[in-house]
C-alpha positions as CSV (number, residue, x, y, z in Angstrom):
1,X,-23.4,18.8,-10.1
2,X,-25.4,17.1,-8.1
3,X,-29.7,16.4,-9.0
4,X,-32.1,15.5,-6.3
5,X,-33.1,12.0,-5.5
6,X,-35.5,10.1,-3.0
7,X,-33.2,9.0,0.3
8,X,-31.7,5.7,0.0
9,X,-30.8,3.0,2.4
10,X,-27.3,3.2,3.8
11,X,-25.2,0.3,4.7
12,X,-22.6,0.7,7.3
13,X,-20.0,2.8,6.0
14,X,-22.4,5.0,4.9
15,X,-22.9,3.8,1.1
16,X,-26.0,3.7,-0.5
17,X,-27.3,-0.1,-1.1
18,X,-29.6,-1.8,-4.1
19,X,-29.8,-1.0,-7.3
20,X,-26.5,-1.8,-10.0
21,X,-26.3,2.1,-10.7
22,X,-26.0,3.1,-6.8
23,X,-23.5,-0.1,-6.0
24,X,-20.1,0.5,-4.5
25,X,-17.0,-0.4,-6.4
26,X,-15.7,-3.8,-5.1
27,X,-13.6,-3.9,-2.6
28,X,-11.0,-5.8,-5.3
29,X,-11.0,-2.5,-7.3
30,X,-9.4,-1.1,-4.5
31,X,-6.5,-3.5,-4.5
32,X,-3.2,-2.3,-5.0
33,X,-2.0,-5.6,-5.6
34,X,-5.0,-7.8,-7.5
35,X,-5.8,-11.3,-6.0
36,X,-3.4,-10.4,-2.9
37,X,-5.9,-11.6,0.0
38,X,-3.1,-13.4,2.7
39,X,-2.5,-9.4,4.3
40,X,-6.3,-8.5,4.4
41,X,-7.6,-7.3,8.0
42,X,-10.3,-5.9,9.3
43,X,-9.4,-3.2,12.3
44,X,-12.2,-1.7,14.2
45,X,-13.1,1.8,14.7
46,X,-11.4,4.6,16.9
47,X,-7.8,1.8,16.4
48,X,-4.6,3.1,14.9
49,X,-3.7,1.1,11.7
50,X,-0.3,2.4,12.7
51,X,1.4,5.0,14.8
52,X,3.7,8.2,15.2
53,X,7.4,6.2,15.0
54,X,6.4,3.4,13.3
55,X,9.3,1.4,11.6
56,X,7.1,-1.1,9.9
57,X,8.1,-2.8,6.3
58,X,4.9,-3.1,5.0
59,X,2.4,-0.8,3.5
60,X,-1.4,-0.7,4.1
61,X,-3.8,-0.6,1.1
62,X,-6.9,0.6,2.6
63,X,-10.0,-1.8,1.1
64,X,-13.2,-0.9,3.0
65,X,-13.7,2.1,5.5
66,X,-12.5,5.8,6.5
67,X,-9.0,6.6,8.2
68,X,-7.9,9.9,9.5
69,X,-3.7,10.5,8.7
70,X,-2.6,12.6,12.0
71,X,0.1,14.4,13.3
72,X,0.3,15.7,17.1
73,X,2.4,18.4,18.6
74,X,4.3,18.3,21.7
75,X,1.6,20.0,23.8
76,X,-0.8,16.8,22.6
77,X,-2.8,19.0,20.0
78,X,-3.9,17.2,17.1
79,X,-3.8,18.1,12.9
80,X,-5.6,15.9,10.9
81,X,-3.7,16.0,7.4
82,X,-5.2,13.6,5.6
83,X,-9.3,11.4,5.6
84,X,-8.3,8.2,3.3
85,X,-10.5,6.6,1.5
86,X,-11.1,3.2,-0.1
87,X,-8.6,2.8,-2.3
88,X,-5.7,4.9,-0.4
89,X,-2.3,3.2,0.5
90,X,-0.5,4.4,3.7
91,X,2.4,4.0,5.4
92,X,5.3,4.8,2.7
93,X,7.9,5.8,5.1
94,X,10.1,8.6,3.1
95,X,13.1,6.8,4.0
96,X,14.2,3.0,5.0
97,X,15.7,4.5,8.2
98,X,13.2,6.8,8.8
99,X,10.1,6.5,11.5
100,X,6.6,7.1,10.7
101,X,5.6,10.7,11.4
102,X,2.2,10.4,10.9
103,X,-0.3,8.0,12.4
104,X,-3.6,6.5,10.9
105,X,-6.7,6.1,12.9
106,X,-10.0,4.1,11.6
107,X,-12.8,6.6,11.8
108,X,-15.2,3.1,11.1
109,X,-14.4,-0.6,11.1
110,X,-12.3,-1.0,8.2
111,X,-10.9,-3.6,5.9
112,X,-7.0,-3.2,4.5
113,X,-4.9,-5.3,3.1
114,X,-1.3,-5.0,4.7
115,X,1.4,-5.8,2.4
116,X,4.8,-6.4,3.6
117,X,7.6,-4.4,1.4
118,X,9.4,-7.3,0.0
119,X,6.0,-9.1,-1.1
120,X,5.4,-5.4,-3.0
121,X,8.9,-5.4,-4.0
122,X,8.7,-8.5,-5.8
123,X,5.2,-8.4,-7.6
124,X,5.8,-5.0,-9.1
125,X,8.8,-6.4,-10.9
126,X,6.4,-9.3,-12.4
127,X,3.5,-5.9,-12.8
128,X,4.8,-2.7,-13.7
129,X,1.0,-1.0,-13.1
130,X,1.6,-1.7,-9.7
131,X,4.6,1.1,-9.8
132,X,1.9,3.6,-11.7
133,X,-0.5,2.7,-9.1
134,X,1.7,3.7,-6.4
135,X,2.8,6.9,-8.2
136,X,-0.6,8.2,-8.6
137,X,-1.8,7.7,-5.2
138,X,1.0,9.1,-4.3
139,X,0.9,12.2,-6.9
140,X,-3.0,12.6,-5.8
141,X,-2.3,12.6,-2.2
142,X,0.5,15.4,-2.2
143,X,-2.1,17.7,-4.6
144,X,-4.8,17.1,-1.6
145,X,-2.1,18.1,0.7
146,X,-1.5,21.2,-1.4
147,X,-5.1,22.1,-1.1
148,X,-5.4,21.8,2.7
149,X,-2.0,23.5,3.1
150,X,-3.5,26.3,0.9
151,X,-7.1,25.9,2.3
152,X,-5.6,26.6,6.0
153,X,-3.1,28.9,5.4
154,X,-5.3,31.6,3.3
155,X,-9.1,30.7,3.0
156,X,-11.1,31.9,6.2
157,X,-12.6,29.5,8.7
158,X,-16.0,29.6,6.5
159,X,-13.9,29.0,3.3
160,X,-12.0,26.0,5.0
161,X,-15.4,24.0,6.5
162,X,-16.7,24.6,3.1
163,X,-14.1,23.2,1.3
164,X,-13.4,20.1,3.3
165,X,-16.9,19.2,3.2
166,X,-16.8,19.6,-0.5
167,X,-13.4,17.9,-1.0
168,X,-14.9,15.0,1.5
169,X,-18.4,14.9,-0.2
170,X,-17.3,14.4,-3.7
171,X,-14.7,12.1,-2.9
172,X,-17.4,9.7,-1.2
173,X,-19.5,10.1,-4.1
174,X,-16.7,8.8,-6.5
175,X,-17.3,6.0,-4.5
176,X,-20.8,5.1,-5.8
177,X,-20.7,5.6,-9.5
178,X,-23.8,6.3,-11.0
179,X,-25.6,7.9,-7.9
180,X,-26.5,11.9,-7.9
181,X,-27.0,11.5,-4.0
182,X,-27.0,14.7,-1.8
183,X,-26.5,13.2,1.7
184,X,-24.2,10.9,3.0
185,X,-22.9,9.8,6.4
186,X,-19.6,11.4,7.0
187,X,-18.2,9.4,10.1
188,X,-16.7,13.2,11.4
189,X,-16.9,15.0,15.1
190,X,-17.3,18.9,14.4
191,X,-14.2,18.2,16.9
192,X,-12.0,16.0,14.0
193,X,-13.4,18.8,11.7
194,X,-11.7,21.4,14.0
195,X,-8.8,19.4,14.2
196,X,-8.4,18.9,10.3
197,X,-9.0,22.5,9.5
198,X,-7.1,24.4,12.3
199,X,-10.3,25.5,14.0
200,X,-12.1,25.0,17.7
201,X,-14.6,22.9,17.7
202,X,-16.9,26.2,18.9
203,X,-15.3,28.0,15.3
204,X,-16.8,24.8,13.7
205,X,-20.1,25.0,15.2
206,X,-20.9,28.5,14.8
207,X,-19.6,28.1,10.4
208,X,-21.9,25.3,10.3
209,X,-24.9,26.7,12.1
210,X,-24.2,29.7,9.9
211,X,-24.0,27.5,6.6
212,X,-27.1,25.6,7.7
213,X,-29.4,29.0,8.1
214,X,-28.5,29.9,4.8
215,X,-29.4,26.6,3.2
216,X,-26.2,25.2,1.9
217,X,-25.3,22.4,3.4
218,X,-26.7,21.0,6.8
219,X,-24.3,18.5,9.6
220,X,-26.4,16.4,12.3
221,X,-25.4,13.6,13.9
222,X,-22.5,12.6,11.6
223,X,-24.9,13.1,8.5
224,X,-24.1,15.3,6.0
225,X,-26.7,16.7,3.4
226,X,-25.6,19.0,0.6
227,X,-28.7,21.8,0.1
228,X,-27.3,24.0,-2.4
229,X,-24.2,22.6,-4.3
230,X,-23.3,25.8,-6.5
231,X,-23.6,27.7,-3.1
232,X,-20.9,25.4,-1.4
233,X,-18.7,25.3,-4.1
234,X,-18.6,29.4,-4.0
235,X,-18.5,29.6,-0.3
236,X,-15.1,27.0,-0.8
237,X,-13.4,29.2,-3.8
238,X,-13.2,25.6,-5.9
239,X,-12.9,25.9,-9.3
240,X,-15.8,23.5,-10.5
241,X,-13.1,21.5,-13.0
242,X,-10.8,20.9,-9.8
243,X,-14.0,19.7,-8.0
244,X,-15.2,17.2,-10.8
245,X,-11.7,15.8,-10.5
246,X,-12.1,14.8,-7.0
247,X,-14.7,12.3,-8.4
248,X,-12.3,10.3,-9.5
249,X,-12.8,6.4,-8.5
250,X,-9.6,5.0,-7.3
251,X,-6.6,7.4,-6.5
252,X,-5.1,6.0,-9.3
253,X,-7.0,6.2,-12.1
């Protein structure tokens, strides 16, 4: 799954720079909406795109960066549901009446193009692939959601470090077609960790120092490296087919 190569630069974001085969898809392949530029804005880390109650009529394509999709209880803890991607579109509401009950925080500056629902509205009548687009993100989003629902509610804290990781490293990869890299900057706290897989933030330490002893994966300083990638992928109970299709470029595809 994954062969060894020599480290290579990083750029902000934590993608790998230079050479045609490591290059990052362009941003414009992450449009939902092609040549649609008027919405684009940059927001800057640790800033909610939007929040728990929001009533907005627009949608946000996400173009450049990492977002964390949250939920809080009433005491003020925090589940992370969702890390989006380049390519992910939030802020469907499920209803037109209905608020927001989730909120979106930039884990790194990030670029999205914010595209009010009547401007959607009207160019997927003029481009039905918009509508496919949407479906798919959509469709890939809810079988994520499956396997976090799944991932918390049966596989033990080990299992469920060990498949986010996974989920999150192979995701990122699809990122940079043609690379085989083995590290990668994963913009997490072992505390946003925690909060995404229903663990303390002392569960998470002691499952990665235990992971890192063993020499499967090691987590310093927001820097992931992947040591033994058949060993992860055991340690998470993937299927290696399920975990090739996280490689997939854009949520739609």
């Amino acid at each position: 799954m994954i062969r060894r190569r020599g480290s290579r630069q990083e750029t902000q974001n934590g993608g790998p720079q230079g050479t045609a085969a490591g290059a990052a898809l362009p941003v414009e392949q992450h449009r939902l909406i092609p040549r649609y530029h008027s919405g684009d804005r940059k927001i800057e880390a640790g800033r909610d795109l939007f929040s728990i109650g929001w009533t907005g009529k627009s949608v946000f394509n996400l173009l450049d960066g990492w977002v964390a999709v949250y939920t809080l209880l009433e005491d003020g803890r925090r589940q992370i549901v969702q890390f989006a991607l380049p390519g992910a579109i939030l802020g469907i509401l499920p209803s037109r009446r209905g608020p927001a009950t989730v909120g979106a925080q930039a884990l790194t500056d990030v670029t999205v193009s914010v595209i009010p629902a009547s401007v959607l509205t009207s160019q997927a009548r003029t481009d039905p692939e918009i509508c496919l687009r949407l479906v798919r993100s959509l469709a890939r989003d809810c079988s994520l959601a499956f396997d976090h629902l799944t991932s918390i509610g049966r596989r033990s804290a080990r299992g469920r470090v060990a498949h986010l990781l996974l989920e999150l490293f192979t995701r990122y990869r699809a990122q940079w077609p043609g690379n085989r890299i083995e590290e990668m900057s994963l913009p997490l706290t072992q505390e946003q960790i925690g909060d995404a897989t229903g663990l303390t933030f002392v569960h998470v330490n002691r499952v990665l120092s235990a992971m890192r002893k063993e020499g499967i994966v090691q987590f310093h300083y927001r820097r992931l490296r992947i040591l033994d990638p058949d060993r992860l992928i055991e340690v998470a109970g993937v299927d290696p087919e399920t975990a090739a299709g996280w490689l997939e470029r854009r949520p739609w595809t």
